[in-house]
C-alpha positions in Angstrom: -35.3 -56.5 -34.0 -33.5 -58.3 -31.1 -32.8 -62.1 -31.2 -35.6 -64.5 -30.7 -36.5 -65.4 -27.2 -35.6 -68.5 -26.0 -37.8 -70.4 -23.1 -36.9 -69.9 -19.5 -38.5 -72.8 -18.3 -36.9 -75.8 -16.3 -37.7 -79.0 -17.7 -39.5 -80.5 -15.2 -41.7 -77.3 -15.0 -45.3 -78.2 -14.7 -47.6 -76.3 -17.6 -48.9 -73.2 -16.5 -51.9 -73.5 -18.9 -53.1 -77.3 -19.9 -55.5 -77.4 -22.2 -57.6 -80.7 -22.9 -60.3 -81.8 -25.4 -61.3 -78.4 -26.1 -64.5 -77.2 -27.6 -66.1 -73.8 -28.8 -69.4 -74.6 -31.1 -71.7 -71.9 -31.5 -75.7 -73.2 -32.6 -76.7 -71.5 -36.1 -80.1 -71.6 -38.1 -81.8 -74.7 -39.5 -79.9 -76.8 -36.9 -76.2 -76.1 -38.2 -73.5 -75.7 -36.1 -69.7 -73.4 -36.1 -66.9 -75.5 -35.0 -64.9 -72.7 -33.8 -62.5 -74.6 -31.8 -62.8 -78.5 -32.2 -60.7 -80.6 -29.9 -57.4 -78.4 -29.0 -55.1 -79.9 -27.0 -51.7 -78.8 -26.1 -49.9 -77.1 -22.9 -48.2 -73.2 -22.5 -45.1 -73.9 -19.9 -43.9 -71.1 -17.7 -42.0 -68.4 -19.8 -42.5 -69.5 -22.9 -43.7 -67.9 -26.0 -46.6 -70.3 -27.8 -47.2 -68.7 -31.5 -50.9 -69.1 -32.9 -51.1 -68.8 -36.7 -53.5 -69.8 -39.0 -55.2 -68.3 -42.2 -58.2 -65.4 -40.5 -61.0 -67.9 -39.9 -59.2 -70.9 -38.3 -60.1 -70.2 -34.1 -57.2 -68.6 -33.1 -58.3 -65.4 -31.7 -61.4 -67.6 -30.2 -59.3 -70.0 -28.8 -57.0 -67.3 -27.1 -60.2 -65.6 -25.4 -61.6 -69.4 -24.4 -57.8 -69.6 -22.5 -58.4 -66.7 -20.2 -62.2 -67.6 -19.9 -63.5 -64.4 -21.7 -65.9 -66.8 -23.3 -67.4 -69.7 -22.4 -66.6 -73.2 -23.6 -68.7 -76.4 -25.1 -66.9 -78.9 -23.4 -63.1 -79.8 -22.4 -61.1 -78.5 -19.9 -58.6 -75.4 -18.8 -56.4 -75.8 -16.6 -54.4 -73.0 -15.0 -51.6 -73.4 -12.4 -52.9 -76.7 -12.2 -56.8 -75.4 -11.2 -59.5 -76.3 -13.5 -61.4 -73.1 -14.2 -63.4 -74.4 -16.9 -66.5 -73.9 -15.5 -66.1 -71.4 -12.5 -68.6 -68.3 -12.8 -67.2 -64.8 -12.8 -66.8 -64.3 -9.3 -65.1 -67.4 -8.8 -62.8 -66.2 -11.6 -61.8 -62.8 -10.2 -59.3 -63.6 -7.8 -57.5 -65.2 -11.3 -57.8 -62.6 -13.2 -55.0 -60.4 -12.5 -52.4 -63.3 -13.4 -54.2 -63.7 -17.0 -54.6 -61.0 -18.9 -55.1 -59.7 -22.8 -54.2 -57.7 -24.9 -56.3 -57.0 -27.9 -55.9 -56.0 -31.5 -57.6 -53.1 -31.8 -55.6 -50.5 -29.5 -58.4 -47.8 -29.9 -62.0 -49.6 -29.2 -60.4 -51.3 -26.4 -59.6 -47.8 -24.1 -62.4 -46.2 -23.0 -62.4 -42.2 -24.7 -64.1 -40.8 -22.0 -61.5 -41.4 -19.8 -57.6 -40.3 -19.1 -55.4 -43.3 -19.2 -54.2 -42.6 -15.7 -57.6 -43.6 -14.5 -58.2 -46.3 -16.9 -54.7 -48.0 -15.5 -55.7 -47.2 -11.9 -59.0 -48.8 -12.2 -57.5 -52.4 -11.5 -55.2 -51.2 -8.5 -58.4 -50.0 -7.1 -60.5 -53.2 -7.7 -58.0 -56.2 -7.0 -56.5 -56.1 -3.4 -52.5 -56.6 -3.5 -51.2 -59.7 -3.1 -51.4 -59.4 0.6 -54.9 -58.6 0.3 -54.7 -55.1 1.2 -56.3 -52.4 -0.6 -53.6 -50.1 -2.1 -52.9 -46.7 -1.3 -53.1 -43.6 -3.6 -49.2 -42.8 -3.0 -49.0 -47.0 -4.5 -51.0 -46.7 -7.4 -49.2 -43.4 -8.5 -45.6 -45.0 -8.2 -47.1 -48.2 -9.7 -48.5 -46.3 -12.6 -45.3 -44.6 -13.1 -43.2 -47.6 -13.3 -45.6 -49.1 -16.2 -44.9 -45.7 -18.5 -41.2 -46.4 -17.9 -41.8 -50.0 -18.5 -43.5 -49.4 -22.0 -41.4 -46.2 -23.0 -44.2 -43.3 -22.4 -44.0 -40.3 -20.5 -45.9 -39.6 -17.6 -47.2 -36.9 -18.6 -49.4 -39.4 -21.3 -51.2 -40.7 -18.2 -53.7 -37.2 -17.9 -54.0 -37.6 -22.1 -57.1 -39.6 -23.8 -56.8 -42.4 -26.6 -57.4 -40.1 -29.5 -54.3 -37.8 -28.5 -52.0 -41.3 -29.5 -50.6 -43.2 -32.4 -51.8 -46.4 -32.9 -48.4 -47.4 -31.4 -48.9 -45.7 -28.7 -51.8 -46.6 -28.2 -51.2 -50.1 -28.0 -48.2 -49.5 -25.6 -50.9 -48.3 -22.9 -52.9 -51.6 -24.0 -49.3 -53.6 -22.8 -49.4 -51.7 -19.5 -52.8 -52.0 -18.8 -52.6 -55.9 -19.4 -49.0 -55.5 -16.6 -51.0 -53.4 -14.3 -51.2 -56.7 -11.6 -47.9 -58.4 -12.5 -49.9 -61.5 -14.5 -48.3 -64.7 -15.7 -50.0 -65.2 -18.4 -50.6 -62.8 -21.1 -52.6 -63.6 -24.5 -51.8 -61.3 -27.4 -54.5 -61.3 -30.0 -52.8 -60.1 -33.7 -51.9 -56.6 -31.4 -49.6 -55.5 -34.1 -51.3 -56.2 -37.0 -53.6 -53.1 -37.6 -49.9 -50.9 -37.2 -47.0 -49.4 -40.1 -44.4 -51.8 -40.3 -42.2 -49.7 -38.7 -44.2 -49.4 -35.1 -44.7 -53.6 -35.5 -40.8 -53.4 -35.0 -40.8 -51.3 -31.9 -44.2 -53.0 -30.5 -42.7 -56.5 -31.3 -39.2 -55.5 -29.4 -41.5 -54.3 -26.4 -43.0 -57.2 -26.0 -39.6 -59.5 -25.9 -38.0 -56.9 -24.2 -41.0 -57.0 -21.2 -41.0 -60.9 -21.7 -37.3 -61.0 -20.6 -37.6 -58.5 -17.7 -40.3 -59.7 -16.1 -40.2 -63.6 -16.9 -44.1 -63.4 -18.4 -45.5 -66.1 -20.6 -46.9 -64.8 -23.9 -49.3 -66.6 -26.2 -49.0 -64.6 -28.9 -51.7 -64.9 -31.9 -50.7 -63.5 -35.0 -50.5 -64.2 -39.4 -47.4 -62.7 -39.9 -44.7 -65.4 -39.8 -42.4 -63.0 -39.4 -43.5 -62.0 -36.6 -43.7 -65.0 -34.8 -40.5 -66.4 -35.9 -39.4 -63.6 -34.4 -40.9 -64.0 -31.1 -42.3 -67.1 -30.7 -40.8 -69.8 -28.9 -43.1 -73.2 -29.8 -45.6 -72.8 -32.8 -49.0 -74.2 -33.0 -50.1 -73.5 -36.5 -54.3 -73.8 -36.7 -56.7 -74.9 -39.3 -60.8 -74.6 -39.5 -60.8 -74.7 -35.5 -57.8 -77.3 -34.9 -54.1 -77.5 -34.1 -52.5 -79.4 -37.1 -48.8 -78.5 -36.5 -47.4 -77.9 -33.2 -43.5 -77.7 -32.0 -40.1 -75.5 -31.5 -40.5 -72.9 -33.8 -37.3 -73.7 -36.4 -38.9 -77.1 -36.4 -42.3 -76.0 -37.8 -41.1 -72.3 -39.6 -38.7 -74.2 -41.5 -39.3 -77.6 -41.4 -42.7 -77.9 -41.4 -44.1 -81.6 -41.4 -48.0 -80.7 -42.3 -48.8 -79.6 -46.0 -50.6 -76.6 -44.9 -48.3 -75.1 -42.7 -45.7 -75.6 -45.6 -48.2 -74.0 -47.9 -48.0 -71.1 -45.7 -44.4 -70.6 -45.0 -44.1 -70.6 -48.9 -47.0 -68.2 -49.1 -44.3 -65.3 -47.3 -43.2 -62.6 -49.6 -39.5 -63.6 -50.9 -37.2 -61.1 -52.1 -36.0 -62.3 -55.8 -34.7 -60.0 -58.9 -37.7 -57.4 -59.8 -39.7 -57.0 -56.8 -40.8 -59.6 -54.2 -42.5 -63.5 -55.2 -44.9 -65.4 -52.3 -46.4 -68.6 -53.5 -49.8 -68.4 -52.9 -51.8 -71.1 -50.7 -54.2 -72.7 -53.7 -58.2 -72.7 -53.2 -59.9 -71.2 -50.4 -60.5 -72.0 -47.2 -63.5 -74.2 -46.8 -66.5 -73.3 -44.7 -66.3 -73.7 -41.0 -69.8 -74.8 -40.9 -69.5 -77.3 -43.3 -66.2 -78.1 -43.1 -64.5 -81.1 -45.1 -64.5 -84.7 -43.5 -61.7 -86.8 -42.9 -58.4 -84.6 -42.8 -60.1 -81.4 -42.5 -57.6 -80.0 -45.1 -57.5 -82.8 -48.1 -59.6 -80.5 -50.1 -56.3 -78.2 -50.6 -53.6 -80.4 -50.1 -51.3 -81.0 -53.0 -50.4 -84.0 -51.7 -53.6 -85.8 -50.8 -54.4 -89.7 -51.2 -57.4 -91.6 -50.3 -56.7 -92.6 -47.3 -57.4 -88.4 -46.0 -60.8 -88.7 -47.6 -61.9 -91.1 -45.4 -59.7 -91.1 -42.2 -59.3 -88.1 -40.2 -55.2 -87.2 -38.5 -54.6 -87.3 -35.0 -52.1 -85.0 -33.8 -48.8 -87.5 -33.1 -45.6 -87.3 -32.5 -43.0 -87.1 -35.6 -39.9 -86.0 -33.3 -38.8 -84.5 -30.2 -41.8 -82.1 -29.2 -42.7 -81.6 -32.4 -46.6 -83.2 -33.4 -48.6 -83.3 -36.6 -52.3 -84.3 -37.9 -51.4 -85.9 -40.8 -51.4 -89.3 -42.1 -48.2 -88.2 -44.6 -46.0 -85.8 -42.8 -43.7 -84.5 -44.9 -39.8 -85.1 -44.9 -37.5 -82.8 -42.8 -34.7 -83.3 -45.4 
């Protein structure tokens, strides 16, 4: 792989994306509630990369559809390019949408079968006026559809093909072009190379930092795989049962990690050693999400807990230059 991306923002950028207070509960039986997200707070800064990990379970992929408003929130606030669009209904949000857009795990449910890709790729050109607000021409939506094949390495000869006739690499390179098709800011990657061989998660991986660089995007990237976003990720936010307990540079959290569990899961990576390959596994499982501990939502697994995380829950503060933690005993960046 190519060498980690560093930010291209200035420092007195404003965010692109603020987001503040935020709240995803879903209403269950017998008057029980899902905290899916619960209280997020934290900023994605123009052409940055903002890594979302977690154990499956902790919000991540909910919290990345709440950012682009594919779901509707509880309560808090979204803010982006400095507009609130919380609460704005769909029509209000349509003129946003080309400069946030997805791109989603499962590269085969999310293109339509019945279709070739040319027309699924055309169908936004045809929708969203240009940025002049002028309806594009057919001569503009070839030569635009052209330049995305060259821009994610496919013929364009792929663009008169269906979804079944492509790898799942493949696949998930027409995924990138679709999300590219209107030039957006912000993209949100939900785990989109974790379903592919190791291999493809290589090349797919390099696209993205390649496409980053070219075009000056702004990624948040969700993902399990450590590797994966050390490798791409500029700032980390590292997630547990539905909140941010660990969020800064990514050599500050990846390898000096100040909360117990994001510890617990950097040791929980595969390590080479004499025989085969060691991880350390992360002890107990995670608790439920609708009953979830009180206090520090993760004393029930911490090797290091004391009584005051049994009866006082962690804010997320400030331990060091941009680097935060909820937890009342961060550990020591020796």
């Amino acid at each position: 792989m190519s060498a980690r991306l560093t930010a291209m923002t200035p420092d007195d950028a404003p965010p692109l994306m603020e987001v503040r207070d935020l709240r995803k509960t879903y209403a269950l039986a017998r008057g029980q509630t899902l905290k899916a997200v619960d209280g997020i707070s934290l900023s994605v800064m123009p052409g940055e990369v903002l890594g979302l990990v977690g154990e499956s379970g902790c919000g991540k992929s909910t919290l990345g559809r709440c950012l682009l408003r594919l779901m509707d929130v509880t309560s808090g606030q979204i803010l982006f390019e400095g507009r609130d669009i919380t609460a704005l209904g769909e029509r209000a949000l349509r003129p946003l949408r080309p400069r946030m857009q997805m791109v989603f795990q499962d590269s085969y449910a999310s293109l339509n079968p019945r279709r070739r890709i040319g027309d699924l790729l055309a169908e936004p050109l045809r929708v969203h006026p240009d940025a002049g607000g002028r309806r594009r021409s057919a001569a503009e939506i070839a030569a635009r559809l052209h330049e995305l094949m060259e821009l994610v390495s496919l013929p364009r000869a792929a663009l008169n093909r269906y979804a079944h006739e492509f790898s799942g690499g493949q696949r998930q390179r027409i995924n990138i072009a679709r999300a590219l098709t209107l030039s957006p800011r912000l993209v949100v990657a939900d785990e989109p190379v974790s379903a592919l061989d190791v291999s493809v998660q290589a090349q797919i991986v390099n696209l993205f930092m390649d496409l980053q660089a070219r075009l000056g995007l702004t990624y948040v990237f969700v993902a399990h795989d450590l590797a994966v976003v050390r490798q791409i990720s500029t700032r980390v936010a590292v997630m547990y049962l539905g909140a941010v307990v660990e969020l800064g540079a990514t050599d500050d959290v990846l390898h000096h990690p100040a909360h117990p569990y994001s510890a617990a899961l950097t040791a929980a990576v595969p390590r080479p050693v004499v025989g085969g390959m060691r991880a350390v596994p992360l002890g107990g499982d995670i608790p439920s999400p609708i009953a979830r501990p009180a206090a520090c939502r993760f004393h029930t697994r911490c090797p290091h807990v004391q009584e005051r995380c049994r009866v006082e829950e962690p804010t997320l503060r400030p331990i060091g230059p941009g680097h935060d933690v909820a937890c009342h005993f961060p550990l020591s960046r020796g």
